[in-house]
N, C-alpha and C positions, 0 to 999 in steps of 0.2 A: 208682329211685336207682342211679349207676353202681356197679357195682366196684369196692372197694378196690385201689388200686394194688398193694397190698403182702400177700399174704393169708397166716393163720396158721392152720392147723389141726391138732389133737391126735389121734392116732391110737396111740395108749399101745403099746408102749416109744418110739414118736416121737412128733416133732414134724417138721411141714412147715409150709417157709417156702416162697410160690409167687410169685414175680416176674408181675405180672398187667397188662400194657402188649402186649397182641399184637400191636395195629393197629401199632406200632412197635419190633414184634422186641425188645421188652421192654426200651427202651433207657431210662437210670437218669437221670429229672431228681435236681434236688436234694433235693426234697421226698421223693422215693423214697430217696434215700440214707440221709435221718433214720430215715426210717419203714423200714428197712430195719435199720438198727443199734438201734432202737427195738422189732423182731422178735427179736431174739437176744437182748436184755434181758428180756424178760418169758418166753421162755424158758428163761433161766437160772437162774428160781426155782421154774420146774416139776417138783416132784420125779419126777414119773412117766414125763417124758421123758427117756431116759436118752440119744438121738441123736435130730439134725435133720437132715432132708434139706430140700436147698435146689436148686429147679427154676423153669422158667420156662413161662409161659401157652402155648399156642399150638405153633409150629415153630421155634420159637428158644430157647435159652435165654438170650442176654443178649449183644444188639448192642454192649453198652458206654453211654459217658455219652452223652446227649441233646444230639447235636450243632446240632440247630438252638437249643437253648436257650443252650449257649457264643454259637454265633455271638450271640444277641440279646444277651447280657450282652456281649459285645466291643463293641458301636454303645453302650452305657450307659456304660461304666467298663472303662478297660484296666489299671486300677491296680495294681500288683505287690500290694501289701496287699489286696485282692479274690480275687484268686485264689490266692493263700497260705490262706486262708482256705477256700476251696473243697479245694483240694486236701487241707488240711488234717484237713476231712471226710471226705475220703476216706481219708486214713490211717487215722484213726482206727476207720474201718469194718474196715478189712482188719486192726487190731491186735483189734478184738473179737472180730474170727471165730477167729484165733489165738489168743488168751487163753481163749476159750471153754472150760467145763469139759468139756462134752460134745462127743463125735464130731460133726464136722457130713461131710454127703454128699451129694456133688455128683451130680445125676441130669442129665445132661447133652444136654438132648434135644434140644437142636439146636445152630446157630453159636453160640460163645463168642467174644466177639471185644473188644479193648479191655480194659475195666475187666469185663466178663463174664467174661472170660478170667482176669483176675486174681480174682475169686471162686472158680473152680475151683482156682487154685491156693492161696488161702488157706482151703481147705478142705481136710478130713483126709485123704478117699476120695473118687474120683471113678468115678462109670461114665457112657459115653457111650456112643454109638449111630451105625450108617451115618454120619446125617445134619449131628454132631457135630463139625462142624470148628469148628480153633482157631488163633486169630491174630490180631495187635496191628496193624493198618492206620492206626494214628496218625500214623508221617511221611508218609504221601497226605493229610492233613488239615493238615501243617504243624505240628505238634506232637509230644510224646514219650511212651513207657510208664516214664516215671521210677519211678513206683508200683509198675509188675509189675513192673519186671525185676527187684530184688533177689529176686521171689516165685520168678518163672521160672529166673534161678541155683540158686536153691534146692533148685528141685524137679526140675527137670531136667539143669542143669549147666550151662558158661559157653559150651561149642561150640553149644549147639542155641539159646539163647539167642539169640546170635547170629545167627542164621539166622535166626531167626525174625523178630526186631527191629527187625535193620537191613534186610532185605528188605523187610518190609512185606507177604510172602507167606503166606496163611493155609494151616495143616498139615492135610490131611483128614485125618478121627478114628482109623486107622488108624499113623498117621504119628504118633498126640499118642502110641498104645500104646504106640509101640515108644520114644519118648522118654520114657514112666515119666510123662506128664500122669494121663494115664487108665488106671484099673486093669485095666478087662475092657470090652470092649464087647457089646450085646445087642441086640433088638429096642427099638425105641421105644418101643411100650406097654406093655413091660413093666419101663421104668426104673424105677417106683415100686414095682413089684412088689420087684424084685430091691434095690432102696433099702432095703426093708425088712426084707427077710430079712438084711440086714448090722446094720439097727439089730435087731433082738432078738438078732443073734451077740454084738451088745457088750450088752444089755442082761441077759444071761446071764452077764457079769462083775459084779468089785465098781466100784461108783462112786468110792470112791478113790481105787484101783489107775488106770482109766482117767485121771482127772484128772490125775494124778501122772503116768502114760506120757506125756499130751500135752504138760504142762510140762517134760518133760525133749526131748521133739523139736521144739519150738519155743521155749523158752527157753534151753535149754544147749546142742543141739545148734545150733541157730541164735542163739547168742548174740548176734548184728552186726545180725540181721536188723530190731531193730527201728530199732537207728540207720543201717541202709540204707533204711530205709522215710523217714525223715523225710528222708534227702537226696533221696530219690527226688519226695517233696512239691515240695522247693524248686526241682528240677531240672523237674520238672512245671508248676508256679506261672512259673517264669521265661521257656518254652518258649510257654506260652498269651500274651504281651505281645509275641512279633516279627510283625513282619509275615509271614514265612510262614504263621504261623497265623492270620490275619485272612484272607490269599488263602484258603490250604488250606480253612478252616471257609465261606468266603463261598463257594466252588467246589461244596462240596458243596450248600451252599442253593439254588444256583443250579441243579447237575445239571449241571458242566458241569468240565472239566479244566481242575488248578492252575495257572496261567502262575506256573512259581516261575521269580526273576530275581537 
């Protein structure tokens, strides 16, 4: 029997959620998305987790969304109302990791790239590693990071943002430090290690107190953030219907450079 795509394991004061798609750099079909916001639900009723750490299978941590899957939904249905709906989901992903009562922590153990990229950033703590580079390659596919960028404002500011976004140039993990992505970096094998030793630092506090800190750094101090999130959806959903994005996404199925015109 395979693999669960989406793996959860208890390791008291945490929980690990583990992105389990290697042969494809752990890139997030739909059904991963559910079962992925479907992970941090039944974690949140665990009282003896007090933080989650959220890593990826293999040398990646998370290519982003499963781009041959878009392409094949673009030959089915290009309907704005489809992909509203997609993206949708994906808000909604990234509002439960921020709503989350408990620390979640990002072990970053390899490319983040895309909607990968925006996990790290709708996570509390991040540590990454050498290998650890990060960046949104979405207008080389003829689409946009609608999603992350209000994440990536957020956490790093509107210059680096920039940079990052409109280039389509991925930061090696050195490069995310010094922009305030990632907190520390360390060996590979031992992200989980050191993941952990941050969750029993929080698990050595009160669980209210935590709750309540996170609600004031992502509800008050990011008060906009969730109605940037929904325009970031529509700005996303609108972006997947142009033809650039049928090229971009058909380019890469093919292995082959976008002729954009």
């Amino acid at each position: 029997m395979a693999e669960p795509l989406i793996q959860v394991k208890k390791h008291v004061p945490a929980g690990t959620i583990i992105i389990n798609r290697p042969d494809k750099r752990n890139a997030l079909s739909r059904e991963m998305i559910s079962q992925l916001e479907q992970a941090f639900r039944d974690l949140h009723g665990e009282k003896s987790v007090r933080a989650v750490i959220l890593m990826g299978a293999g040398k990646a941590f998370c290519a982003g969304l499963c781009l041959e899957e878009l392409h094949a939904i673009l030959q089915e249905d290009d309907s704005l109302q489809r992909w509203h709906h997609d993206t949708s989901a994906l808000r909604d992903l990234l509002l439960t990791m921020l709503r989350f009562p408990k620390p979640i922590i990002a072990a970053v153990n390899g490319p983040a790239m895309g909607l990968g990229a925006g996990l790290v950033l709708a996570s509390d703590i991040a540590v990454g590693c050498e290998e650890a580079s990060f960046g949104f390659p979405e207008p080389k596919r003829g689409v946009v990071s609608g999603l992350c960028a209000p994440l990536l404002h957020f956490r790093a500011g509107g210059r680096h943002a920039a940079r990052l976004l409109l280039t389509a140039a991925p930061a090696h993990a050195q490069r995310a430090v010094e922009m305030g992505i990632y907190d520390e970096l360390i060996e590979s094998d031992k992200l989980w290690a050191r993941s952990m030793e941050i969750a029993q630092e929080i698990g050595a506090t009160a669980p209210e107190a935590i709750q309540l800190t996170k609600r004031t750094l992502n509800e008050m101090v990011g008060e906009q953030l969730e109605m940037h999130l929904s325009a970031g959806a529509a700005a996303s959903a609108t972006s997947r219907t142009t033809a650039a994005a049928k090229e971009g996404l058909a380019a890469f199925v093919e292995k082959r450079e976008p002729d954009w015109r």
